[in-house]
C-alpha positions in Angstrom: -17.9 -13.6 5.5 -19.7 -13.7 2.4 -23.5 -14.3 2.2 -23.8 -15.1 -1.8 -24.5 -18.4 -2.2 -24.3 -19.0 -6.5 -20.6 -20.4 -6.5 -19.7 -17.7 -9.6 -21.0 -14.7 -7.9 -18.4 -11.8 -7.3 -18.8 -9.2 -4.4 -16.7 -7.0 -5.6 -18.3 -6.5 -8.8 -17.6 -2.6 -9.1 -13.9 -3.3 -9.4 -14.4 -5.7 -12.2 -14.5 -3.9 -15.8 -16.4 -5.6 -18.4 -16.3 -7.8 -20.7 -13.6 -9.7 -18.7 -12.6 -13.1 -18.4 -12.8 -14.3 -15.2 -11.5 -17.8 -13.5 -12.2 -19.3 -10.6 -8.4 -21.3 -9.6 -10.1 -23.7 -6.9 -11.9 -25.2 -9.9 -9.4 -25.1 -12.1 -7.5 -27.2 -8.8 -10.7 -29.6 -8.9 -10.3 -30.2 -12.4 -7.0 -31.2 -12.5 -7.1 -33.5 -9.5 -10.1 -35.3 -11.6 -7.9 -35.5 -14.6 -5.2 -37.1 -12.7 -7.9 -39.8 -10.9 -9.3 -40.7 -13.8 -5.8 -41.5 -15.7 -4.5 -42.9 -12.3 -1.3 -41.8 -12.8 -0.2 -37.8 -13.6 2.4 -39.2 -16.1 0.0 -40.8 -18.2 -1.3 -37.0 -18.8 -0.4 -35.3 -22.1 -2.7 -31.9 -21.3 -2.4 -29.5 -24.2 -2.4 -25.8 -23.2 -4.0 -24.5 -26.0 -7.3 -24.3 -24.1 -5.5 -22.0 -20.7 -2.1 -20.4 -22.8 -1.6 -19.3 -18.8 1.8 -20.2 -17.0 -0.3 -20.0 -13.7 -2.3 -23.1 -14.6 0.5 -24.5 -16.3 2.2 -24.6 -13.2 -0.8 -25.9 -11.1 -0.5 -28.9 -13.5 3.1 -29.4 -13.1 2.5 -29.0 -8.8 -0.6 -31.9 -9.2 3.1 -34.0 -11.1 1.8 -33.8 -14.8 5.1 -33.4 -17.0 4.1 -33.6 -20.3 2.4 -31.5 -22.4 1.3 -30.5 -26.0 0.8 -27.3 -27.8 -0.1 -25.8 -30.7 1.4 -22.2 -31.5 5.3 -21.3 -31.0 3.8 -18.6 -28.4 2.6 -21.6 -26.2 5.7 -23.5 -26.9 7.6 -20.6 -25.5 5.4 -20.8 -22.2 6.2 -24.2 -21.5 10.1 -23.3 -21.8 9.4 -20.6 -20.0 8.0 -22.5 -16.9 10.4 -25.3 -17.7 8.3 -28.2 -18.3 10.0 -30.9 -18.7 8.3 -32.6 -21.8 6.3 -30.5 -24.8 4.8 -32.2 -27.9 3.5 -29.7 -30.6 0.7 -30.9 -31.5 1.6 -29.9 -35.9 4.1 -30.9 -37.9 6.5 -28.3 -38.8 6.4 -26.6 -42.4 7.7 -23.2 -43.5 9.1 -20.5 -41.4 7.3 -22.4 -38.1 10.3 -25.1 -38.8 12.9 -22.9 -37.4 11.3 -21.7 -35.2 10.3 -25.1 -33.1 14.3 -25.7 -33.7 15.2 -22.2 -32.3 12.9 -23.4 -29.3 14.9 -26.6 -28.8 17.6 -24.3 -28.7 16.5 -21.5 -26.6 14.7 -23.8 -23.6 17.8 -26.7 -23.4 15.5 -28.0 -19.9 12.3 -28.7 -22.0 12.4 -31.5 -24.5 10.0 -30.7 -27.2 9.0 -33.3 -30.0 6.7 -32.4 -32.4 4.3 -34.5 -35.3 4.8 -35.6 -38.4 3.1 -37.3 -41.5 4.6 -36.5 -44.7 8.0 -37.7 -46.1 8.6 -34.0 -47.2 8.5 -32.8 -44.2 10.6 -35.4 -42.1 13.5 -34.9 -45.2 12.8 -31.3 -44.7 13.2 -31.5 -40.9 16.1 -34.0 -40.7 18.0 -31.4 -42.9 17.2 -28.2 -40.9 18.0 -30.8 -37.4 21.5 -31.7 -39.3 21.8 -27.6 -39.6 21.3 -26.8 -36.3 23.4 -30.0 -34.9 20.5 -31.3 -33.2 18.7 -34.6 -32.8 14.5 -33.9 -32.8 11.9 -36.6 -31.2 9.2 -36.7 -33.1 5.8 -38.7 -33.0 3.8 -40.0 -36.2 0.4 -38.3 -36.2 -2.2 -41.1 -37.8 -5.3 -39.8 -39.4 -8.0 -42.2 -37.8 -11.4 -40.7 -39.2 -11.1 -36.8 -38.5 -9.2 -36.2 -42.0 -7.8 -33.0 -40.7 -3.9 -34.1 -40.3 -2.4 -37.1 -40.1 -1.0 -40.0 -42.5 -3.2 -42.8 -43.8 -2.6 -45.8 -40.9 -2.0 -47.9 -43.5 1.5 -46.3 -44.5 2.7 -44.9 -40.8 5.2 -48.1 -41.3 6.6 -47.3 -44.2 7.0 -43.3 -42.7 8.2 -45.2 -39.8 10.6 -47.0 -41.0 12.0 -44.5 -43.2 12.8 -42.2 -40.1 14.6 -45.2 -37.9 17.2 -44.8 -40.7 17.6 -41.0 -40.1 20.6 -39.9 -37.6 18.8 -36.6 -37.0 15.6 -37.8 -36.4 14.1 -40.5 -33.1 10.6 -41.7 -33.8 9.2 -42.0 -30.1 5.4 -43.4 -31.1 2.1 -42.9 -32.5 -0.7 -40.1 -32.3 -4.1 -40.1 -32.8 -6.2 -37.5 -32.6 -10.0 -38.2 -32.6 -11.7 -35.3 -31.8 -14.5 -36.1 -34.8 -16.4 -38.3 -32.0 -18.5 -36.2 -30.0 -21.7 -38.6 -29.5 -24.2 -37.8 -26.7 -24.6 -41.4 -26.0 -21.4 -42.3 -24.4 -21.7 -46.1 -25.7 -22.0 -45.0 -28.7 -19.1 -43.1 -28.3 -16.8 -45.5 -26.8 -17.8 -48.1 -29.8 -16.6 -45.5 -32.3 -13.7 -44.6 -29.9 -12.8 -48.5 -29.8 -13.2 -48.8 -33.6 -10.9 -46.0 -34.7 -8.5 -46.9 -32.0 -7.6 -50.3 -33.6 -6.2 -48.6 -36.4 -3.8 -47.4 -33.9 -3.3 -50.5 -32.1 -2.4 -52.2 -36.1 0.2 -50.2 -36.8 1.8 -50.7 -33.1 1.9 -54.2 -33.8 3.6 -54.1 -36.9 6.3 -51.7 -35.5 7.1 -54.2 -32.5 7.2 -57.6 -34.8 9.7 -55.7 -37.4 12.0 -55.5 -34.0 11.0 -52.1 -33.0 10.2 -50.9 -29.3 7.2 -50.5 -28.9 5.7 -46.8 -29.5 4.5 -44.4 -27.0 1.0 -44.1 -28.0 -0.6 -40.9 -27.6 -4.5 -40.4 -28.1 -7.6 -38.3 -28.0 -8.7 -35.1 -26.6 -11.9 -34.0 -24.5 -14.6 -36.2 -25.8 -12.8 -38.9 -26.3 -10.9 -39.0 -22.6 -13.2 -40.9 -20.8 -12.8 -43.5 -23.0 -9.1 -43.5 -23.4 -8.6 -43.2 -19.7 -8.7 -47.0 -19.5 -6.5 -48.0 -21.7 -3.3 -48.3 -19.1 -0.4 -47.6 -21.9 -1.7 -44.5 -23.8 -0.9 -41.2 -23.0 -4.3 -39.1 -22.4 -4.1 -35.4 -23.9 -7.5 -33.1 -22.9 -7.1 -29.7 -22.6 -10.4 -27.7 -21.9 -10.9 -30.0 -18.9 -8.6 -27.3 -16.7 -11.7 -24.8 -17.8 -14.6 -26.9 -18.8 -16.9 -25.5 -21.3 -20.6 -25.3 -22.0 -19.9 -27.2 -25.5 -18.1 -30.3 -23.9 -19.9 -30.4 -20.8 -23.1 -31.0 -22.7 -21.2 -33.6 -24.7 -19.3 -35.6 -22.2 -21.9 -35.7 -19.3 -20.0 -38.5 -17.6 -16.9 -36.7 -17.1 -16.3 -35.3 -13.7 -15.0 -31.3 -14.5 -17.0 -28.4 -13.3 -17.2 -25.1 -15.0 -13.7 -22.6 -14.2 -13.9 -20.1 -16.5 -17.0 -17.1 -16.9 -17.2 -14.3 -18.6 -18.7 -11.0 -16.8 -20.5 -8.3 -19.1 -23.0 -5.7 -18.6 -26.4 -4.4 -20.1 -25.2 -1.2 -21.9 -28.2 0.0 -22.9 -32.6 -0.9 -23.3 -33.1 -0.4 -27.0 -36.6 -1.9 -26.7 -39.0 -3.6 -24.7 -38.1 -7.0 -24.2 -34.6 -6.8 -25.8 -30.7 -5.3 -24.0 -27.4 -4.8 -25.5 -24.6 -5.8 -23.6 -21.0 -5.4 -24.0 -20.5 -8.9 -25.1 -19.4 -8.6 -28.7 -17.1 -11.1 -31.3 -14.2 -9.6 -29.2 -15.8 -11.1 -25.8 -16.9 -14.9 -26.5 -15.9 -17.0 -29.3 -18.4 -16.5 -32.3 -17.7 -19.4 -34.5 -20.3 -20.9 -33.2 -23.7 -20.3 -34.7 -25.5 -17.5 -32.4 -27.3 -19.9 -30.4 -24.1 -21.3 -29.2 -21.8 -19.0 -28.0 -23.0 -18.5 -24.3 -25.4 -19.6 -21.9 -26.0 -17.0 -19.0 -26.0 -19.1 -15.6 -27.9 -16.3 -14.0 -30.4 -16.1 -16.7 -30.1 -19.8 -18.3 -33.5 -18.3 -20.6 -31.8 -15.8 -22.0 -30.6 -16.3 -25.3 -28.0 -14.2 -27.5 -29.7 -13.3 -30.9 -27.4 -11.3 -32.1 -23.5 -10.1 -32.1 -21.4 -7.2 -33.7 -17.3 -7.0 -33.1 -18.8 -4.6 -29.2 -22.1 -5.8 -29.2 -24.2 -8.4 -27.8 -28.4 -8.4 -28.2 -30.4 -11.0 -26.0 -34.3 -11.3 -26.0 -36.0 -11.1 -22.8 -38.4 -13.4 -21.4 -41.8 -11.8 -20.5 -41.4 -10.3 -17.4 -38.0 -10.1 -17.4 -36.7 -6.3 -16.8 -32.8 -5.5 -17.4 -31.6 -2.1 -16.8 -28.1 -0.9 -17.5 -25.2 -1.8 -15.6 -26.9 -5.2 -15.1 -24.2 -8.2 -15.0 -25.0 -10.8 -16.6 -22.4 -14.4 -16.2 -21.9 -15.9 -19.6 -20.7 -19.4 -19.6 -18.3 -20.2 -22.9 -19.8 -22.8 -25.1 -16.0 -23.1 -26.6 -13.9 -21.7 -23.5 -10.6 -21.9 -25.6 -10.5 -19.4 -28.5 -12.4 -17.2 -25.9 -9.4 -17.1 -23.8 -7.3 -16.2 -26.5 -9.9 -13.0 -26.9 -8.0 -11.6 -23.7 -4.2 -10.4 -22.4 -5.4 -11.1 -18.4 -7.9 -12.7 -17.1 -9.6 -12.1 -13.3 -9.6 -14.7 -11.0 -11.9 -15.2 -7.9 -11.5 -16.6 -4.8 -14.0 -16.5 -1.8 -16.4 -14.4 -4.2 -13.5 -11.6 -4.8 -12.3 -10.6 -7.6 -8.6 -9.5 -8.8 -6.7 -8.6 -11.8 -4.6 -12.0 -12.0 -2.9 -13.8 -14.3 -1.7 -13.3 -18.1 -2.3 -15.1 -21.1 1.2 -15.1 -21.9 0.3 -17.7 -25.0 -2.0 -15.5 -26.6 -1.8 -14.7 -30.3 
């Protein structure tokens, strides 16, 4: 029986190579049984997969009776054929090259019904064409811009956009999504306020499509900072995604949310250059560095250890006085942004009962 008593601590570190990924799938279990509590229902779920790009986790989702899904890349569209989920949103709209290819997944996965976003008249002519090509008939969602000016059509003309698409025979407008990931406020009533506000732009443009004689649109909304907040509202379709792995970033952010920490990554002092200073094998290729340096990790069993510098192998923290480190140490970095750091790897470790094994791919990576 083991004696360790930190909840991330691995016995068996000797057969663990480092840097490596490692995931702890009770967690990840915890997680998604919080998701689903706080929703109420596991159909009013929407996960995107961008954050695990895993077909293990997928499938712990689908086992807790989540069904629908988003994505972002054609690599994690192809996982959720693969698995056979039932419903995939991509979470883009199509342009270039990447429109046949979401039509050659429609085609190659005929038990996964994938939809993806639009919000530009080009592109739904475009995409009606190459649907009238390929003799099929695409679902597709209106992506509204409601603050975060990264994608998405001005609110004020989805009708117009929506309207013009009713008329296509290639082409079934399912709803509306809003993606509000610009609203990361400590103070979470300051957060819902802003959540509420940019929401009504949503609920506008519902309205307008219902009294023109339309059903009314699924309504899709939010991501991780915004969940808590969408969770109550009982006809929109909640889409988190880091929540399977929880982060450093977004659990600092969204304190009131219930998800505990899945995902670690192991690395080792690889060498003393000086007194009060080690290098470890925690480099660009290890954690995601898009972050500025003094958010990229946080060491759970050295919390006052900070990172001051990275190279593409390298990692440099600064030692508290007193502090000795010697190589071969391990040090357990927790992700401040867990999901381009899983993208960083082709397998991750996962831990049970304080043992480690090599476990599952990251089929979705790219």
């Amino acid at each position: 029986m083991s004696v360790l008593t930190d909840w991330y601590s691995i016995e068996n570190l000797d057969q663990v190579p480092s840097p490596q990924l490692i995931i702890f799938p009770e967690r990840v279990r915890f997680n998604i049984r919080a998701a689903v509590e706080m929703v109420g229902d596991p159909l009013r779920l929407r996960p995107h997969i961008k954050t695990n790009k895993t077909p293990e986790v997928v499938q712990l989702m689908l086992d807790a009776g989540i069904r629908k899904f988003k994505f972002a890349t054609i690599e994690e569209g192809t996982l959720l054929g693969t698995v056979k989920a039932p419903d995939a949103l991509m979470a883009y709209q199509p342009a270039g090259p990447r429109m046949q290819q979401f039509i050659d997944l429609i085609q190659q996965f005929p038990d996964t019904a994938f939809a993806c976003l639009v919000d530009d008249e080009q592109v739904v002519q475009a995409l009606q064409d190459a649907a009238q090509k390929a003799g099929r008939v695409i679902p597709v969602y209106i992506d509204l811009n409601v603050g975060m000016n990264r994608t998405g059509i001005q609110p004020v003309k989805a009708f117009s956009l929506y309207r013009d698409i009713t008329r296509m025979d290639r082409l079934v407008v399912k709803g509306l999504h809003a993606y509000d990931g610009h609203i990361r406020d400590l103070d979470m009533e300051v957060r819902r306020k802003r959540c509420d506000d940019a929401f009504t732009q949503v609920e506008a443009v519902k309205q307008q499509i219902i009294e023109a004689g339309f059903p009314a649109p699924v309504v899709i909304a939010g991501g991780s900072p915004s969940f808590s907040v969408h969770a109550g509202r009982a006809d929109v379709e909640c889409s988190p995604g880091t929540f399977v792995y929880w982060d450093k970033g977004y659990g600092d952010i969204c304190r009131e949310q219930p998800f505990v920490h899945a995902a670690l990554v192991v690395a080792r002092v690889l060498s003393v250059p000086e007194s009060g200073k080690a290098t470890l094998d925690m480099g660009h290729k290890a954690i995601a560095a898009e972050n500025d340096i003094t958010r990229r990790v946080m060491f759970l069993n050295a919390p006052d250890v900070p990172l001051i510098s990275q190279s593409e192998e390298h990692g440099v923290v600064e030692l508290p006085a007193g502090m000795v480190l010697k190589p071969g140490d391990v040090l357990y970095g927790l992700p401040y942004h867990v999901c381009p750091t899983v993208n960083l790897y082709s397998r991750v470790y996962i831990v049970e009962n304080h043992q480690a094994r090599s476990g599952w791919s990251v089929a979705a990576r790219h």
